[in-house]
N, C-alpha and C positions, 0 to 999 in steps of 0.2 A: 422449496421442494427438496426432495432425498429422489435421488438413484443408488440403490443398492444391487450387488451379485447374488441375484435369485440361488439359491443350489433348486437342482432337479431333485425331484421326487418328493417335493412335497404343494400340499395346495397353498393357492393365495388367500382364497375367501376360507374361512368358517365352514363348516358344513351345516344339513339340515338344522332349523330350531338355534343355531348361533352358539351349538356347546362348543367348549373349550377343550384346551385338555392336550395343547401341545401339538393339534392337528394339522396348524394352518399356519401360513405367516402373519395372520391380523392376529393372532394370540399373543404375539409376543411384542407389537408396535406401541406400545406402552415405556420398551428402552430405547425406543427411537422420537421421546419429546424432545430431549435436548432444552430444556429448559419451559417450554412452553404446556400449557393449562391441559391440553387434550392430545391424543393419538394422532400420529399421522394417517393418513387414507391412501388406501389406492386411487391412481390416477390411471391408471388399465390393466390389466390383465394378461399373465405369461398362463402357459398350459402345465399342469403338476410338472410333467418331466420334461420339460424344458427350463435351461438355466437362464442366466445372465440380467441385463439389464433391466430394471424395474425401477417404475418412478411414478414417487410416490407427493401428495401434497401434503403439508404439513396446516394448513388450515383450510377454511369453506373460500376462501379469497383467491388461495392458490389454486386451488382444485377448480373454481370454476374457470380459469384462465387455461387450467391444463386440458379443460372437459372441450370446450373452442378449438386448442391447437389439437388435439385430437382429432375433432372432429373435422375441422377443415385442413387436413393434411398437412400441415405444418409442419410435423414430427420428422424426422426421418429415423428410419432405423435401418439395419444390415443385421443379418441372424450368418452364422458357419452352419453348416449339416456334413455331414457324411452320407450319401446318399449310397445306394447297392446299383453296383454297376455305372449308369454316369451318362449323360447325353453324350452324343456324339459331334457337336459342334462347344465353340470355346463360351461364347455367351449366347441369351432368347429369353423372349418373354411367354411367361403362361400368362393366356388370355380365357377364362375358364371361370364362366360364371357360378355360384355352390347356395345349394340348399339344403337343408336339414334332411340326414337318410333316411328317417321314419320317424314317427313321433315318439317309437316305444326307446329309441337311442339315443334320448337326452342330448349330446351337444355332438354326435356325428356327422360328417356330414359327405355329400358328394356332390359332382360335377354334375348339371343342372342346365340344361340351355335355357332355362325362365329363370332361374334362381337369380340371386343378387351377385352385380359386377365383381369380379374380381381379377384381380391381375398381379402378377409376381415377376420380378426382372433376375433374372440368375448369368453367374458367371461363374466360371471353374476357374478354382484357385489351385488343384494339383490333380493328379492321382496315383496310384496307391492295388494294392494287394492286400485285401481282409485276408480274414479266418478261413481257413480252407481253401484257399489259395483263388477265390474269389474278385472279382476287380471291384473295387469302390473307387467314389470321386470325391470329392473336397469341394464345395461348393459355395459361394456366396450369396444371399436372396435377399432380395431387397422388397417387402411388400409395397406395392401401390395401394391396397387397400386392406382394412383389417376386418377382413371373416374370421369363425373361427375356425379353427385345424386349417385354413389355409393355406400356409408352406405346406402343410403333409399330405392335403389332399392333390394340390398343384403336382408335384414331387411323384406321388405313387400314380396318379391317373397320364400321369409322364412318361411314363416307363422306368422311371429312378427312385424309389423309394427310397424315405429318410431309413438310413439304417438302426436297428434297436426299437422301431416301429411296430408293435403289435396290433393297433386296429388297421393300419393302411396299410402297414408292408408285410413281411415273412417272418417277425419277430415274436416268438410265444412270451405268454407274458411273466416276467418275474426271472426269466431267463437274459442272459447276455449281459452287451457294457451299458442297457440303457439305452433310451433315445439318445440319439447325436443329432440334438438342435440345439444352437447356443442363442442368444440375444445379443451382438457381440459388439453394436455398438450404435448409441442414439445423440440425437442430436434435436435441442429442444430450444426455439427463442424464446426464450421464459420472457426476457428483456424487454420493454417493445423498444426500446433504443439504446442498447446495450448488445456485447456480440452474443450470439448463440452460446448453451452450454453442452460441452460435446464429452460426452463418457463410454471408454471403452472397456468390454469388462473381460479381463483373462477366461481365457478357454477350460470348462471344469474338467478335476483328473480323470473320469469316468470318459473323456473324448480323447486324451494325449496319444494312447497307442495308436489310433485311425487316423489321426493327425497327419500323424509322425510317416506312418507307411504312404500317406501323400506328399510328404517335404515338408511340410511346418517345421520349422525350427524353436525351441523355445528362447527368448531371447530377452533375460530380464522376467521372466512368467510373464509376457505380453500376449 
C-alpha cells in the first residue's frame, strides 16, 4: 500500500464519464507505480477540501485486505479541525445517527434519528482567537464510524462548526483559509503478524495561522 498527504481542494475520484484532465488525484496515479504493471487505487476516500492521510492499494491483493480492515474497523484514524467557537467541556462523544439531506444534494447529509449509526469521539487539543476576534477551538476527532461529511455534520449539529465550512457552518464559498479538517493520522495492520503501519501527515499551510492562535507549535513541520 501507499499513504500519501492528500492537499485539500482537490478531488480523489475522476469526475463524471471518467475524463481527465488534471481534475482529480486518480489522473495523476500512474507516478505512483513505483515499478509495477498497473496504477495504484484507492482504498477510501477523503472529502475534496479535506487534507492529509490517504491510503491507497497498489494492487487487487492489497485493496481487498484494505477493503476488510475498512470495513471491520480495524483502521484507526484521528483527523485536527478548527472548529467556530468550541464545546464547553475538554473531551464527548457524538452519538448522532446521519442520512442523506435530500436526494437532489448528492452526498449531504444530516442528523437522522433512523439514518445509519454514527459516532465521533472529540477532544480539545487548545484554543484560540479567529478572525474578528471570534473564539475558535482546536480539536481532535476520532471517527467510530465512516459516513460521509461525518466529522462536519457531528461538529455543526454540535454547536461547533468545522471552521472554513461552507455547507455546514457560516463559511461562503471560495472565500476564507478553507476548510480546517486535516486527516492527521492512521494507523493500518496491513501485517496480519507484523506491527501495524502508523502515518502521521503535517498539518497543511492553509490551517497554521488557526493552529497557531490555539498553541500548536510547529516543531520539525510535525
Amino acid at each position: 500500500m501507499l499513504v500519501i498527504n492528500k492537499p485539500a481542494g482537490i478531488a480523489v475520484h475522476r469526475g463524471p464519464k471518467g475524463q481527465k484532465g488534471g481534475g482529480s488525484l486518480e489522473d495523476h496515479f500512474s507516478q505512483l507505480r513505483f515499478g509495477l504493471p498497473r496504477d495504484p487505487a484507492l482504498a477510501h476516500r477523503l472529502d475534496r477540501d479535506t487534507s492529509g492521510c490517504l491510503v491507497l492499494g497498489r494492487h487487487h491483493k492489497a485493496l481487498v485486505r484494505l477493503g476488510k480492515l475498512f470495513k471491520s474497523g480495524s483502521i484507526s484514524k484521528t483527523y485536527w479541525s478548527i472548529v467556530e467557537g468550541g464545546p464547553d467541556t475538554a473531551e464527548g462523544l457524538v452519538d448522532m445517527p446521519l442520512d442523506r439531506l435530500n436526494p437532489d444534494r448528492g452526498w449531504w447529509m444530516k442528523h437522522d434519528p433512523d439514518g445509519q449509526p454514527a459516532q465521533t469521539r472529540w477532544k480539545v487539543l487548545g484554543r484560540g482567537v479567529g478572525p474578528g476576534g471570534r473564539p475558535v477551538c482546536w480539536l481532535e476527532l476520532t471517527p467510530l464510524t465512516g459516513r460521509t461529511h461525518q466529522l462536519r455534520v457531528h461538529c455543526a449539529t454540535s454547536g461547533f462548526a468545522i471552521a472554513g465550512d461552507a455547507i455546514y457552518g457560516s463559511a461562503s464559498r471560495n472565500q476564507g483559509p478553507g476548510l480546517q479538517l486535516h486527516a492527521r493520522w492512521i494507523n493500518v495492520p496491513m501485517a496480519k503478524n507484523g506491527p501495524p503501519v502508523e502515518v502521521v501527515a503535517p498539518p497543511p499551510e492553509h490551517m497554521l495561522e488557526l493552529l497557531q492562535a490555539c498553541g500548536w507549535q510547529a516543531q520539525g513541520a510535525s
